[in-house]
C-alpha positions in Angstrom: 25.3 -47.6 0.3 22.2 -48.7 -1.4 20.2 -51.5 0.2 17.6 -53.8 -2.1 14.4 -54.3 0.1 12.6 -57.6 -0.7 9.2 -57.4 -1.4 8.2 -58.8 1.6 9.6 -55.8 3.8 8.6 -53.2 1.4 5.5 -52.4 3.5 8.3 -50.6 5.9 9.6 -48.7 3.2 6.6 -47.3 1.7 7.4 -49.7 -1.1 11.0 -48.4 -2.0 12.4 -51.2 -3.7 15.9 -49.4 -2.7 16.7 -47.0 0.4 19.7 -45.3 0.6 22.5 -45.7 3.6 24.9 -43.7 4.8 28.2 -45.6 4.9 29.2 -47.6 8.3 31.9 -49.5 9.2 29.7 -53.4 10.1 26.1 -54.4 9.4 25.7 -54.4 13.1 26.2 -50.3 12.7 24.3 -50.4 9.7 21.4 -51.8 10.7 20.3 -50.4 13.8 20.3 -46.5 11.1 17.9 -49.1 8.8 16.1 -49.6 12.1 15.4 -46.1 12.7 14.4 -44.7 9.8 12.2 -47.7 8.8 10.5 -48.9 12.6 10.0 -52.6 12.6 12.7 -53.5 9.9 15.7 -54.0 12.4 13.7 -56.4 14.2 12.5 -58.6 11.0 16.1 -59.0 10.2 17.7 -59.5 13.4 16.6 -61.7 16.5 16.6 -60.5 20.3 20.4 -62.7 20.2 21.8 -60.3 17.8 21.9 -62.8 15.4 20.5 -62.6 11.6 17.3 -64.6 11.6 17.5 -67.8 10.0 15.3 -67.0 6.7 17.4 -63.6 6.2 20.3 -63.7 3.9 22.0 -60.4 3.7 24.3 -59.9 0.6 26.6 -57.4 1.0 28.4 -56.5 -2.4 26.8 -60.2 -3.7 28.9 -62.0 -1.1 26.4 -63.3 1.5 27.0 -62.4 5.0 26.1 -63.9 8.3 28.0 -62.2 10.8 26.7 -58.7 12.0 30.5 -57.8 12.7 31.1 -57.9 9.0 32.2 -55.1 7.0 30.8 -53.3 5.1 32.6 -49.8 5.0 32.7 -48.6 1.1 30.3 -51.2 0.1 28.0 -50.6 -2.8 25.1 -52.1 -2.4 22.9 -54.4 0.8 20.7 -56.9 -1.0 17.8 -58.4 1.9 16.9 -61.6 0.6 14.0 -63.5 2.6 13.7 -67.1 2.0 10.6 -68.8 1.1 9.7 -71.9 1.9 7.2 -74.6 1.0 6.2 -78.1 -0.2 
């Protein structure tokens, strides 16, 4: 799996735009490996309620995804999307 890091987490990636994945069966497995070979990036995406935090959007495949129990065994490609907001 490849994941697409926005730039606004590419400070935890040594500004990879991509980082590779091995494949797992959820996001909730996936995440925690993105975790620990990036430190600080699980956090960023996911709050102490195991839930995705509310400016995340995770895209897996191009479909967005809000559950961490969603699968994503065989998928292609983990677009991180942070929102932005303003006035």
């Amino acid at each position: 799996m490849i994941v697409r890091i926005p730039g606004l987490l590419r400070s935890y990636t040594a500004g990879a735009e991509t980082v590779p994945l091995p494949a797992h069966p959820t996001l909730d497995d996936a995440l925690p490996d993105l975790g620990a070979r990036y430190p600080g990036m699980r956090f960023r995406l996911v709050d102490e309620q195991r839930a995705v935090r509310p400016h995340i959007k995770l895209f897996v495949d191009g479909e967005l995804v809000r559950r961490l129990d969603a699968p994503v065994d065989g998928a292609a490609e983990l677009m991180i999307v942070g929102a932005l907001s303003g006035g």
